[in-house]
BALOBA-1460 file (C-alpha; in Angstrom, 3 decimals):
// residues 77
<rec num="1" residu="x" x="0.000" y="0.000" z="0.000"/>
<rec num="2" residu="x" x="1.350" y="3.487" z="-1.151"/>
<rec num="3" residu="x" x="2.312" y="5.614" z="1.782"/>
<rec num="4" residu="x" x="0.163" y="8.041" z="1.143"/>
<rec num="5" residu="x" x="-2.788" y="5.448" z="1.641"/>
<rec num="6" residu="x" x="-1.513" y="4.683" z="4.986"/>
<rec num="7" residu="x" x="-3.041" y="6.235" z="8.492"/>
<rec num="8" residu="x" x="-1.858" y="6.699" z="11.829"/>
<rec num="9" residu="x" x="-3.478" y="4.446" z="14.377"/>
<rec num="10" residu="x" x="-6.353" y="6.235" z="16.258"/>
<rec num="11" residu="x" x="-4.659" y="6.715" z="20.056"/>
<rec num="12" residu="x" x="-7.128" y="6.514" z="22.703"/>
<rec num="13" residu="x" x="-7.688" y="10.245" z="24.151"/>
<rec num="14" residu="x" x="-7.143" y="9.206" z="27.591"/>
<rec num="15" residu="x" x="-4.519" y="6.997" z="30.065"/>
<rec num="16" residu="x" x="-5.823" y="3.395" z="29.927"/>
<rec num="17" residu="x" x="-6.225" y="3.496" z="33.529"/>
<rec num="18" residu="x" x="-7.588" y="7.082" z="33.776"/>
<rec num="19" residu="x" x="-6.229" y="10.171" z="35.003"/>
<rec num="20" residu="x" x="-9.285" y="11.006" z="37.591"/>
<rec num="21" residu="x" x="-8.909" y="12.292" z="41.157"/>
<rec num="22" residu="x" x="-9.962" y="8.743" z="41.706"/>
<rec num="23" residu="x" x="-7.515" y="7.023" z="40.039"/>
<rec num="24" residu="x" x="-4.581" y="9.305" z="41.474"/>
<rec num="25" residu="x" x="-5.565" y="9.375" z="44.987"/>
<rec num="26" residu="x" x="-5.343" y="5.251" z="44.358"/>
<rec num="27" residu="x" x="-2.100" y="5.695" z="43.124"/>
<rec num="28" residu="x" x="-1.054" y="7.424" z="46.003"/>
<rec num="29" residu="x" x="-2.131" y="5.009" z="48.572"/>
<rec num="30" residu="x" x="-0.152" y="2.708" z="46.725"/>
<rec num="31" residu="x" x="2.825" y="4.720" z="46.637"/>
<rec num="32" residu="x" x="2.085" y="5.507" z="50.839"/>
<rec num="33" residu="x" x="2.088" y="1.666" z="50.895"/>
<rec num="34" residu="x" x="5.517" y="0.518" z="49.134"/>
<rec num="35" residu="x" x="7.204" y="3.552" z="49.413"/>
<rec num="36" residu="x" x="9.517" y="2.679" z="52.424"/>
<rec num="37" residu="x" x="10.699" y="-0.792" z="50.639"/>
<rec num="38" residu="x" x="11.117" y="0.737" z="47.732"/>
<rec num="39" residu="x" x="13.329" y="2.857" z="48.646"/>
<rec num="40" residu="x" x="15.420" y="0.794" z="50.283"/>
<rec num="41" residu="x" x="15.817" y="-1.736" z="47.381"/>
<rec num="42" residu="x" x="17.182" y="1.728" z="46.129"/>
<rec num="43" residu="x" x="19.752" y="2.268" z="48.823"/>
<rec num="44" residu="x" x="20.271" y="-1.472" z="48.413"/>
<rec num="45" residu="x" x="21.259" y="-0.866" z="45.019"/>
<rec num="46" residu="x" x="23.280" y="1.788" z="45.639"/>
<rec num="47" residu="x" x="21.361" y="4.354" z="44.113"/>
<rec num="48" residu="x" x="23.000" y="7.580" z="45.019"/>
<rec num="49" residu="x" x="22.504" y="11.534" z="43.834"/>
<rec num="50" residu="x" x="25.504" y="11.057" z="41.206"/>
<rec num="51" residu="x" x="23.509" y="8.402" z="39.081"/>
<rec num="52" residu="x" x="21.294" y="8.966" z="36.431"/>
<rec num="53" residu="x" x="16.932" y="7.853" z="36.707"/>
<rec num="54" residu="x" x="14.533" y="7.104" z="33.840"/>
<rec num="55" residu="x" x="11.239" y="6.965" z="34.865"/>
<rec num="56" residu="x" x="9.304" y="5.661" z="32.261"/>
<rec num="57" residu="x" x="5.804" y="4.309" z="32.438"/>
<rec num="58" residu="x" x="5.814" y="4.446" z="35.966"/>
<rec num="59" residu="x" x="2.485" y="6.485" z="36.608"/>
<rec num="60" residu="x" x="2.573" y="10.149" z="37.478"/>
<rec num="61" residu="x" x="5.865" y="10.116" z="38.819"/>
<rec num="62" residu="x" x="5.635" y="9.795" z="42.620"/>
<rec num="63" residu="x" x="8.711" y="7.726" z="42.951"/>
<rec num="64" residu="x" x="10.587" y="10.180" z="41.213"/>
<rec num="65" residu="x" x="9.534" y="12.833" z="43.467"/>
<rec num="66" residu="x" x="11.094" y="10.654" z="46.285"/>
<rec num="67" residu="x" x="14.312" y="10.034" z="44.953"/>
<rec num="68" residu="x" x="14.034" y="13.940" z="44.686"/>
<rec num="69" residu="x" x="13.305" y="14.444" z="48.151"/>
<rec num="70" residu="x" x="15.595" y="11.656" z="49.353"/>
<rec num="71" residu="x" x="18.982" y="13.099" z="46.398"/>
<rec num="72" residu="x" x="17.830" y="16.676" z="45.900"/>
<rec num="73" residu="x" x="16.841" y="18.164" z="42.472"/>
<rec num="74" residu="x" x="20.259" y="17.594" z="41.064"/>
<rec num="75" residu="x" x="20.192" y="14.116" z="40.567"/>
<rec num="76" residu="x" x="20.210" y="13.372" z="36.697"/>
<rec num="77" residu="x" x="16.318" y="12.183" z="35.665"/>
Protein backbone atom coordinates (compact mmCIF):
# COMPACT_ATOMS: atom_id res chain seq x y z
CA UNK A 1 0.00 0.00 0.00
CA UNK A 2 1.35 3.49 -1.15
CA UNK A 3 2.31 5.61 1.78
CA UNK A 4 0.16 8.04 1.14
CA UNK A 5 -2.79 5.45 1.64
CA UNK A 6 -1.51 4.68 4.99
CA UNK A 7 -3.04 6.23 8.49
CA UNK A 8 -1.86 6.70 11.83
CA UNK A 9 -3.48 4.45 14.38
CA UNK A 10 -6.35 6.24 16.26
CA UNK A 11 -4.66 6.72 20.06
CA UNK A 12 -7.13 6.51 22.70
CA UNK A 13 -7.69 10.24 24.15
CA UNK A 14 -7.14 9.21 27.59
CA UNK A 15 -4.52 7.00 30.06
CA UNK A 16 -5.82 3.39 29.93
CA UNK A 17 -6.23 3.50 33.53
CA UNK A 18 -7.59 7.08 33.78
CA UNK A 19 -6.23 10.17 35.00
CA UNK A 20 -9.28 11.01 37.59
CA UNK A 21 -8.91 12.29 41.16
CA UNK A 22 -9.96 8.74 41.71
CA UNK A 23 -7.51 7.02 40.04
CA UNK A 24 -4.58 9.31 41.47
CA UNK A 25 -5.57 9.38 44.99
CA UNK A 26 -5.34 5.25 44.36
CA UNK A 27 -2.10 5.69 43.12
CA UNK A 28 -1.05 7.42 46.00
CA UNK A 29 -2.13 5.01 48.57
CA UNK A 30 -0.15 2.71 46.72
CA UNK A 31 2.83 4.72 46.64
CA UNK A 32 2.08 5.51 50.84
CA UNK A 33 2.09 1.67 50.89
CA UNK A 34 5.52 0.52 49.13
CA UNK A 35 7.20 3.55 49.41
CA UNK A 36 9.52 2.68 52.42
CA UNK A 37 10.70 -0.79 50.64
CA UNK A 38 11.12 0.74 47.73
CA UNK A 39 13.33 2.86 48.65
CA UNK A 40 15.42 0.79 50.28
CA UNK A 41 15.82 -1.74 47.38
CA UNK A 42 17.18 1.73 46.13
CA UNK A 43 19.75 2.27 48.82
CA UNK A 44 20.27 -1.47 48.41
CA UNK A 45 21.26 -0.87 45.02
CA UNK A 46 23.28 1.79 45.64
CA UNK A 47 21.36 4.35 44.11
CA UNK A 48 23.00 7.58 45.02
CA UNK A 49 22.50 11.53 43.83
CA UNK A 50 25.50 11.06 41.21
CA UNK A 51 23.51 8.40 39.08
CA UNK A 52 21.29 8.97 36.43
CA UNK A 53 16.93 7.85 36.71
CA UNK A 54 14.53 7.10 33.84
CA UNK A 55 11.24 6.96 34.87
CA UNK A 56 9.30 5.66 32.26
CA UNK A 57 5.80 4.31 32.44
CA UNK A 58 5.81 4.45 35.97
CA UNK A 59 2.48 6.49 36.61
CA UNK A 60 2.57 10.15 37.48
CA UNK A 61 5.86 10.12 38.82
CA UNK A 62 5.64 9.79 42.62
CA UNK A 63 8.71 7.73 42.95
CA UNK A 64 10.59 10.18 41.21
CA UNK A 65 9.53 12.83 43.47
CA UNK A 66 11.09 10.65 46.29
CA UNK A 67 14.31 10.03 44.95
CA UNK A 68 14.03 13.94 44.69
CA UNK A 69 13.31 14.44 48.15
CA UNK A 70 15.59 11.66 49.35
CA UNK A 71 18.98 13.10 46.40
CA UNK A 72 17.83 16.68 45.90
CA UNK A 73 16.84 18.16 42.47
CA UNK A 74 20.26 17.59 41.06
CA UNK A 75 20.19 14.12 40.57
CA UNK A 76 20.21 13.37 36.70
CA UNK A 77 16.32 12.18 35.67
Amino acid sequence: MPAADRTAPSLPQDYVLGTHDDERARLECQHSLWEALALSAFDHAGMGSDMRVLDLGCGPGLMLESLVARHGPHMPA
